[in-house]
C-alpha positions in Angstrom: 179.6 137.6 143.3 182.1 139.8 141.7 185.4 139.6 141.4 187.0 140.0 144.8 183.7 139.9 146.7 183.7 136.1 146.2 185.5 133.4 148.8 186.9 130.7 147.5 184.4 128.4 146.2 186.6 125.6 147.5 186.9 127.1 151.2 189.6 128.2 153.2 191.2 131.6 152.2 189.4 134.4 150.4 190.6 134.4 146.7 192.7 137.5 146.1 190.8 140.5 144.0 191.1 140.1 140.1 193.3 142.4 138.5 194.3 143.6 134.8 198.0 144.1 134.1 199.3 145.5 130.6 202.6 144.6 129.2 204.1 146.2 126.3 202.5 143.4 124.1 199.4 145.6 124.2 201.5 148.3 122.7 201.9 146.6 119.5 204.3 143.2 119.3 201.2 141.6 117.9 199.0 144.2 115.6 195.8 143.5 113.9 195.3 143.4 110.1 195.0 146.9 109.9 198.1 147.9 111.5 196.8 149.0 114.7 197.2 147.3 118.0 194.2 145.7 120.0 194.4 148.6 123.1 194.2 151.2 120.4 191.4 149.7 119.0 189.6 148.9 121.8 190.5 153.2 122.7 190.0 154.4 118.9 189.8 158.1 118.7 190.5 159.0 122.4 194.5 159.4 122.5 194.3 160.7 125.6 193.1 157.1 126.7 195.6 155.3 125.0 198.5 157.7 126.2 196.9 156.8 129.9 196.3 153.3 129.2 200.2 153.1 127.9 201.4 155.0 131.1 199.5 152.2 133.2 202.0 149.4 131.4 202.9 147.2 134.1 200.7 148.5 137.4 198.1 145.7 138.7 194.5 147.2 137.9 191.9 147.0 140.2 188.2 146.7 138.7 187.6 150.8 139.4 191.0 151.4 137.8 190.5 149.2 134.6 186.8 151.3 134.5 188.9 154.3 134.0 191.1 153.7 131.5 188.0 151.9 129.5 189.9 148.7 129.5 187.1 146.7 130.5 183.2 146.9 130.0 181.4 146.5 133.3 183.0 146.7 136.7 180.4 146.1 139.1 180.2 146.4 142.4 178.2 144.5 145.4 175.7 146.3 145.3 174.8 146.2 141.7 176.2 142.5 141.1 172.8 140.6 141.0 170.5 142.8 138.8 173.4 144.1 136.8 174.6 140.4 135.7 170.5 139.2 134.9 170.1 142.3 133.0 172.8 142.1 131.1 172.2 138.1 130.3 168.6 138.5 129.6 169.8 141.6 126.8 172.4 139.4 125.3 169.7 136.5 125.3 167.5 138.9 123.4 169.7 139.2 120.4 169.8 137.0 117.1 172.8 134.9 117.9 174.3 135.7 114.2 173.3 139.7 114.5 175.8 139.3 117.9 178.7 137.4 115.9 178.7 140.1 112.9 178.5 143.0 115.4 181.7 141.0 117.0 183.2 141.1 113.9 182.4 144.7 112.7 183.8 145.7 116.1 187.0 143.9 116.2 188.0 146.2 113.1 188.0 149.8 113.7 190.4 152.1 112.6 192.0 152.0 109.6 190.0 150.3 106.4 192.2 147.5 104.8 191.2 145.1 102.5 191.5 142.8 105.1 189.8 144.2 107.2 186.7 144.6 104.6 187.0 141.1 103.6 187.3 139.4 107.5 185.4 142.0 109.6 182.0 142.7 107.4 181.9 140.9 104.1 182.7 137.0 105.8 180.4 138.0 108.4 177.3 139.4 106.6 177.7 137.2 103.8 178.9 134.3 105.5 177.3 133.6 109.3 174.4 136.3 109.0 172.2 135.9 106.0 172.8 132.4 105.1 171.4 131.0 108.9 167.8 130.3 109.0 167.8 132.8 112.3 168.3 135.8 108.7 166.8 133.5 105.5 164.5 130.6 107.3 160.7 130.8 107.4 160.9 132.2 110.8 163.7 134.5 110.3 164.4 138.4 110.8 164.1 138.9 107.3 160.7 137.1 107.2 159.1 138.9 109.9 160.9 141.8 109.1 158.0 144.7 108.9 155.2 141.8 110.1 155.2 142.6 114.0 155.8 139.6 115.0 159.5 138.6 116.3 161.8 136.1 114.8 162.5 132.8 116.3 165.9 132.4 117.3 168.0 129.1 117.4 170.2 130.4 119.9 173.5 128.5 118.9 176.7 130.9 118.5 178.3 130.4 115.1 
């Protein structure tokens, strides 16, 4: 079940509810390559998410609260626990393994363009991971079948 809906798996007491805490190493002891930090990022263009996201340094974060400040992706509840988790697996499932590692990488890099950024966020990871794996090039590929109807076969390994 979800985080805090669960026992412990072990038995005996209920495990306490999961909880997000920022420090002010979100705030930028540890930038990326492009000079931003990984909470900006992760909030790019919405400063009014990062200035609430900042104000939050140091509070324990429920699931709902972290859903707020768009901290984290999916906070599920009870309810929705079940469908929402096979849905989402059988989506990610769904995806070219290699597509998922250069949409990774293209995401990790917003913001500001920098070389390094250019070099280690879309030109490793096309060049690289994507269109040199047989799930791009091989006979069975996306770029095979591309146009044909018929859908690629996957090896499902992450790079």
């Amino acid at each position: 079940g979800p985080a805090g809906g669960a026992g412990n798996p072990a038995g005996g007491a209920p495990a306490a509810p999961a909880c997000l805490r920022l420090t002010p190493v979100n705030l930028g002891a540890m930038a990326m390559s492009n000079g931003i930090t990984r909470l900006r990022s992760r909030l790019w263009g919405d400063e009014a998410a990062v200035a609430a996201a900042e104000a939050a340094v140091g509070r324990p974060l429920d699931a709902a609260a972290a859903a707020e400040l768009g901290l984290v992706t999916f906070a599920l509840d009870d309810l929705d626990w079940d469908d929402e988790l096979r849905l989402a697996v059988e989506e990610r499932a769904s995806f070219s393994p290699d597509a998922l590692t250069a949409m990774e990488a293209n995401h990790r890099f917003c913001g500001p363009e920098t070389m390094a950024t250019k070099i280690l966020g879309r030109l490793s990871a096309w060049q690289n991971w994507v269109f040199s794996r047989p799930n791009a090039s091989g006979p069975d590929g996306a770029l095979a079948r591309y146009g044909t109807g018929a859908r690629p076969d996957y090896d499902t390994a992450r790079t």
